[in-house]
N, C-alpha and C positions, 0 to 999 in steps of 0.2 A: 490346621485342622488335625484328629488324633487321629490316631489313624484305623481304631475303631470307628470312630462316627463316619471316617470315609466307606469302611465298608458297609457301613447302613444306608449311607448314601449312593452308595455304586448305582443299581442300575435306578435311572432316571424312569418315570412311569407316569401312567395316563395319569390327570389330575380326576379327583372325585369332585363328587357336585358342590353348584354354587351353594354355599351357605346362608340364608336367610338370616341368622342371627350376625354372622360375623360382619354381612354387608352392613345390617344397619348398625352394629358398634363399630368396625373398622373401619367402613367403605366411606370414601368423599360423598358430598353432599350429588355432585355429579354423577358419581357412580350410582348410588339411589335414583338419582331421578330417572336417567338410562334405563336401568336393567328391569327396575320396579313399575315405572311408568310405560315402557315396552312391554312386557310384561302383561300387565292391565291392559293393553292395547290390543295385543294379541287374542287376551281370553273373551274381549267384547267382540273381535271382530269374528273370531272362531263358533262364538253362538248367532251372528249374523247371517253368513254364510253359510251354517249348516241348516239354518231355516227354511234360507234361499234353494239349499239340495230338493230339499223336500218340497217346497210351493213350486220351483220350477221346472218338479220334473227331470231332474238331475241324473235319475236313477236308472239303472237295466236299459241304457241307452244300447241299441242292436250296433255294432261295427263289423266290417269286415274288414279283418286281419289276416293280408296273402291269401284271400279265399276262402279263411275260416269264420266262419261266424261265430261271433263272439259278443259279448255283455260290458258296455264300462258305466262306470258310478262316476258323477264330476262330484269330489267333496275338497274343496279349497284348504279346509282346516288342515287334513293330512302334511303337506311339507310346510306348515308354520310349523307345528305341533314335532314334527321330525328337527326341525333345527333346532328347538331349542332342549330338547332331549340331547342331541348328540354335543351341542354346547358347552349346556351348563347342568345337567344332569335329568332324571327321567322323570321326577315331580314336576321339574318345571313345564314339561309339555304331556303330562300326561294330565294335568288340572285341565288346561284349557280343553285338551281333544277329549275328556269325561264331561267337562260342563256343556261344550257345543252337542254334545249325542244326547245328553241328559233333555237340554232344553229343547231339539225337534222330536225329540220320541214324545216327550206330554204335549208338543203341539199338534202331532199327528194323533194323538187322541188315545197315545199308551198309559196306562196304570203309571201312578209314580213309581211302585215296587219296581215293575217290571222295567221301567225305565231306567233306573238306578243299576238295573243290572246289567242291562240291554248295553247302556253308557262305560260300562266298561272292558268293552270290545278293544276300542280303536288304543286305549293304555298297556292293553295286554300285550299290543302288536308293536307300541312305542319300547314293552319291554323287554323285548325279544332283542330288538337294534342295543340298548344298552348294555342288555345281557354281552350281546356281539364283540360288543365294542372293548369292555372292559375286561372279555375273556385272552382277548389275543392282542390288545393295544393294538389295534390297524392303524392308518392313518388316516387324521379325520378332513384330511383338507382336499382329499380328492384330487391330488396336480399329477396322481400318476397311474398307470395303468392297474398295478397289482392292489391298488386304491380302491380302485372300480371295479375290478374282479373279486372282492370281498366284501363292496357295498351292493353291488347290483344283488345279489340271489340274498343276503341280509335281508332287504329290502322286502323279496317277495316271503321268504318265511315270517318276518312279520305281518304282512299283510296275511296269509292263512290264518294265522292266528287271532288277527284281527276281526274277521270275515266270519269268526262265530259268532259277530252281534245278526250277524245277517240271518242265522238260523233261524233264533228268537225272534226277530223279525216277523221271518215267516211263520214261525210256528204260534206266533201273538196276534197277526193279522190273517191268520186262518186261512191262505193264499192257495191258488189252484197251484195245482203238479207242475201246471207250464207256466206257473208266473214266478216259481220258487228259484227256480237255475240260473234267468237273469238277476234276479236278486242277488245271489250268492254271489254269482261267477263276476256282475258289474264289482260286488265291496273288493273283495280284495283284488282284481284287473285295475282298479281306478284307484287303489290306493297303492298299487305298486310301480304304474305307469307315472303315477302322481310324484311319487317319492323318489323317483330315479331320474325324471326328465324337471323336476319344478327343483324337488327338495335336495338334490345333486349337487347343481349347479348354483345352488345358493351356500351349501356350504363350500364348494371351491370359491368365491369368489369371497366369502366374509370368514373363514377361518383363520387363514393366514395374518390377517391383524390383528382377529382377537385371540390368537395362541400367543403372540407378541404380548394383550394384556393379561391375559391369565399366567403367562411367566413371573411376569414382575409383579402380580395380586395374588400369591399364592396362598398366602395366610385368608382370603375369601373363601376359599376351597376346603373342603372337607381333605382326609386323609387319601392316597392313595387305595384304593381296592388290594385287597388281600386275599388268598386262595384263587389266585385264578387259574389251576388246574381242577379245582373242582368248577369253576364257573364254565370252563372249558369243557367237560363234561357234559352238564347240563347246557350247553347250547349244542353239543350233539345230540344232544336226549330231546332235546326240542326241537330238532329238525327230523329227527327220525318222526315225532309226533307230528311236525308238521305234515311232511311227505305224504305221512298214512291216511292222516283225518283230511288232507285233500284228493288225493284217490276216492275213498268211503265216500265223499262228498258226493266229488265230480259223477261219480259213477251211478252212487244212488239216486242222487236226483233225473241225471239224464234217464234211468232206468225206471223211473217213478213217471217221468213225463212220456215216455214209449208204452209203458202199459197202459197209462189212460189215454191215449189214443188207439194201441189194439180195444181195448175196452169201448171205444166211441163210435169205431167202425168207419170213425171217418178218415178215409184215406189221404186228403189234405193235410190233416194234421198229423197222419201216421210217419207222411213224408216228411213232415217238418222235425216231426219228433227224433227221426233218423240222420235227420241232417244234424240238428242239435247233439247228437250223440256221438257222430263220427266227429264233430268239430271239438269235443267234448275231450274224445279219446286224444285227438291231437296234441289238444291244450297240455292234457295230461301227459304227453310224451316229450313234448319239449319243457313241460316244469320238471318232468322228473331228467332231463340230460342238464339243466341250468342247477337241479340242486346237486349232482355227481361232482359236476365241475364245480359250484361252493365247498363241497366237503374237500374235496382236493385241495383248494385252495385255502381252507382254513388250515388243514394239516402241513400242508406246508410253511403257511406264516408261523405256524406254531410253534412246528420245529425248526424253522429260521428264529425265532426267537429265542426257544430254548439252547439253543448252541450258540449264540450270541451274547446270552445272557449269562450261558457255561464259562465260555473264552473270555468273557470280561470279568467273571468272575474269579479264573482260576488267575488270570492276568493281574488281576487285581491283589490277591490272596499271594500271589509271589513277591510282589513290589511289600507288601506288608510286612510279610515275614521278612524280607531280605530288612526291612527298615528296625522293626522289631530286634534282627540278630543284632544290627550295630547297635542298638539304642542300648544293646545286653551288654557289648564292648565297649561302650563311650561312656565317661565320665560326663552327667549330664552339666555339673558346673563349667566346668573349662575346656570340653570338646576333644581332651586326648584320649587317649586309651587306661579304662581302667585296671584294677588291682588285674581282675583275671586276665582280660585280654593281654595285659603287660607279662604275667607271669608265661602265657603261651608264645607270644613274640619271644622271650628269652630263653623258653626251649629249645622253641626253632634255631635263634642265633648261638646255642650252646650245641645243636648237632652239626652244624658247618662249621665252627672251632674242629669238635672232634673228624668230622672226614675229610675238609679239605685243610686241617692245621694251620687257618687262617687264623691270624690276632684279633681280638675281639672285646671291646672294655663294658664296664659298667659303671655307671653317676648315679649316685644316690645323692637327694640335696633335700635341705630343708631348711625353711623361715626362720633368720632368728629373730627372737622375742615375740615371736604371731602372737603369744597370747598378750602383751602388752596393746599390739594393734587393737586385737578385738574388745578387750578393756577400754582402752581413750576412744578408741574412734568407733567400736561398734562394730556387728557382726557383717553389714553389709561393706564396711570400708575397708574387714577382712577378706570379704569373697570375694571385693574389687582386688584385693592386692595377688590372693590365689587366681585369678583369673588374667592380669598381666604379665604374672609370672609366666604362668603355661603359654601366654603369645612366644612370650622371648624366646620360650622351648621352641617354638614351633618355627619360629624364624631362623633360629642355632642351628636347626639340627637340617642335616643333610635326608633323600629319600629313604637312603637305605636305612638310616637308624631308625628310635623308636623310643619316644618321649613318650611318658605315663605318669598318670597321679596312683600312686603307691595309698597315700590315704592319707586324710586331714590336708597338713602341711607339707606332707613329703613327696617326694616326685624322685623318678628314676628315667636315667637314658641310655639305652644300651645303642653303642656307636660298631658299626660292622666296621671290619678291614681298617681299625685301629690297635696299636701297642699303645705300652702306657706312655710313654713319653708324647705322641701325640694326644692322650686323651688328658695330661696332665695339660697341655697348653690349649685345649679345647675347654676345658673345664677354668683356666685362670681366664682366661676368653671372657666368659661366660658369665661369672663372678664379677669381674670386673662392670661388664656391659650393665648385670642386672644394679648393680651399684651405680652406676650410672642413669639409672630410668626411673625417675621418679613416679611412683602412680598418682595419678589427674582423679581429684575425687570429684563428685557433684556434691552442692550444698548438702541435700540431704540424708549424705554419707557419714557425716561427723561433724562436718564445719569445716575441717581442715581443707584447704588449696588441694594441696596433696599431700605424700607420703613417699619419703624413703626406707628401703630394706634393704637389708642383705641378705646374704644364703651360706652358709656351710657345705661342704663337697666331699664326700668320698670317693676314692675310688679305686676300682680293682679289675682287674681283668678276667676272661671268662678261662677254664682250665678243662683241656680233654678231658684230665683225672675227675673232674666235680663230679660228684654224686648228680646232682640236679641241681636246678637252678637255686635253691635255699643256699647251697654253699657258697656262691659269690653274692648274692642279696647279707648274707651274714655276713661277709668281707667287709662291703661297703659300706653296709649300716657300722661297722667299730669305725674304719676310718673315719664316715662323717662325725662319731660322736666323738675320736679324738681333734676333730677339727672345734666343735664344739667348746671342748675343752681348753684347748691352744687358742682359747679369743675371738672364736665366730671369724665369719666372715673370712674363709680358710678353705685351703683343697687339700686334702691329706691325701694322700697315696696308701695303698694295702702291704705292710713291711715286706711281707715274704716274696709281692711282685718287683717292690722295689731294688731285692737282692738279686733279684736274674733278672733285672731288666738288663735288654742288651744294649750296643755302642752304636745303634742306626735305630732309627722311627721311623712312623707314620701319624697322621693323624688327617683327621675331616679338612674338606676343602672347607665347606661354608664356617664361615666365622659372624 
């Protein structure tokens, strides 16, 4: 992989929603009948059940909670309608929880208009949880606490949000003071107790296999979610809204059903009214310490992500560059070191000549006849031959030296803590070997089996006095060209080293 597209690929991310087009052009016939026929299952039984809220009295059911009185709503559709939003994305479960409200509100004898409006409460509150979700990537599979501690208060800020069908509600069926606060307080009580205790437990228990097939069905998925620091944003923006519009709520209505009991003078229900208001306030003191500790807790996963996704990133961003710097150094044909990098290794090896007046050689070599090669056999039976060469380099040369493609056909080796008499029998070495090694072509190299070459060889030593490294590369390059000249396949020596060479050598161990 390049190593750009790895960094597009770095951090891994929540999958976006199921795609309806791709299933039915991509998806097995299995996967259709699954996801679509579930599906359908779902949205019939979602309008079943939510008929059944209403004919059976489902609704502002009185409980006592540690003492407090309190309101729940039984509405089943809420954890289908929550899984398959956190699933497979938020259309899929906000159809069915829009058609199940749609179809008991015109039964209970609401307006279509108002219906239609009414109906998309429980979507609003489905889209709070996706908002959630896709802001901060939690984890959807619930196996761990910090899981729980970001789905539970999710959870109940959706359900607020939700809990404005309940208004319309009231304010469509014209309801007394004291029958509007169980309404309200049962929608979102029952669809948050619903959603945490039904629709919880259903996603720990069926995520973890189907994260396993949405791995391997990825092309079914829409693209990852993009911006999610402004999505991050607005699900603080929407919890602050939540908080407030359930305060305003809780408080006005309790406050709505206390006056019309001072107004009634009847002190039964002033009593009741009082109780309903202190359980009221309660409610509201432990929603508002469960939504402290959500914002706590999203800030933190947030910035556990974004410094994870920092350190993978800069971690990443190093391994790049570092791949990048060699990629600038290597010769992408034959894996040695190229024109520049060869020229910097030779500096290097020209300033320890001069401080520690160590001996020091250089090999310049080149193909003869290459261009006949690539004429009979073709350019690639040429790159096979440049590319066996530069093994041999790689096998010849010992750690210290430093085998390079100079360019085309020419290659250079500068050999550390050699004089020339060893680099003269390093170089006849070498010569000889590469004469010896036929290249193995594949058929559709040229045809030929294979192919023999030889090489020409210059060489010369490195010199305290050089200017820079151009004055022994110009050494080397005349020797090889009078090797050249003298009948190929030849290792000339540099004259001027040849006349001080001294009466003791050294040269490379590896041969």
């Amino acid at each position: 992989m390049e190593p750009l597209q790895r960094l597009a690929d770095l951090m891994p991310d929540t999958p976006g929603s199921l795609s309806v087009r791709a299933l039915w052009r991509e998806g097995r016939a299995v996967e259709r009948r699954w996801l679509l026929g579930g599906w359908l299952a779902t949205v019939i039984a979602c309008v079943v059940l939510g008929l059944l809220t209403v004919r059976e009295g489902w609704s502002g059911i009185p409980v006592d909670l540690g003492g407090a009185a309190a309101f729940l709503t039984f509405y089943p559709p809420i954890p289908l309608c929550l899984w398959w939003t956190l699933c497979f994305g938020w259309r899929w479960g906000a159809v069915p929880a829009w058609a199940a409200t749609f179809v008991l509100a015109v039964d209970a004898g609401m307006a279509p208009g108002w219906a239609a409006i009414f109906a998309c409460a429980n979507p609003l509150g489905l889209g709070v949880l996706a908002l959630g979700y896709r802001a901060v990537g939690a984890a959807r599979g619930l196996r761990s606490l910090r899981a729980w501690l970001f789905f539970v208060p999710l959870c109940f800020v959706g359900a607020v949000f939700s809990s404005a069908g309940a208004l319309i509600w009231n304010f469509n069926h014209d309801l007394a003071a004291e029958r509007q606060l169980p309404i309200w307080q049962g929608w979102w009580l029952g669809a948050f107790l619903q959603s945490v205790l039904l629709g919880g437990p259903l996603m720990a228990l069926s995520w973890p296999r189907l994260s396993r097939w949405i791995a391997h069905r990825p092309a079914l998925f829409t693209p990852p979610p993009s911006g999610r620091r402004a999505m991050g944003l607005g699900l603080l923006f929407a919890i602050v809204l939540a908080v407030q519009g359930y305060g305003l709520v809780s408080l006005g209505l309790g406050s709505l059903q206390l006056r019309a009991a001072l107004a009634s003078g009847d002190w039964s229900r002033l009593e009741e009214a009082s109780r309903v208001m202190l359980s009221t306030a309660w409610v509201f003191f432990w929603v508002f310490t469960l939504i402290v500790l959500f914002v706590a807790q999203f800030g933190y996963q947030a910035l556990s992500r974004w410094l994870r996704s920092t350190e993978a990133l800069v971690t990443q961003l190093a391994k790049l560059n570092a791949e990048l710097e060699q990629r600038s150094r290597t010769d992408g044909l034959t894996g040695l070191a190229n024109r520049m990098a060869t020229e910097e290794g030779l500096r290097a090896l020209l300033r320890t000549v001069r401080r520690y007046r160590t001996p020091s050689a250089l090999l310049m070599l080149d193909i003869d006849h290459f261009k006949q090669v690539n004429d009979h056999h073709g350019h690639a039976a040429g790159d096979a031959v440049i590319r066996a060469l530069a093994q041999v380099l790689k096998d010849a040369s010992r750690d210290v030296d430093l085998p390079g493609r100079f360019g085309g056909e020419e290659f250079v080796i500068g050999l550390a803590h050699t004089d020339l008499a060893g680099a003269r029998r390093f170089a006849e070495r070498l010569r000889e070997r590469i004469a010896a090694t036929p290249v193995a072509l594949d058929a559709k190299d040229g045809g030929a089996a294979s192919i023999s070459y030889t090489v020409s060889i210059g060489v010369t030593l490195l010199r305290g006095d050089d200017a820079g490294v151009e004055d022994p590369l110009r050494r080397a390059d005349a020797a090889m060209y009078r090797a050249k000249q003298g009948g190929r396949n030849r290792v000339e020596l540099d004259g001027e080293d040849v006349a001080a060479m001294p009466s003791t050598s050294s040269a490379p161990d590896k041969s």
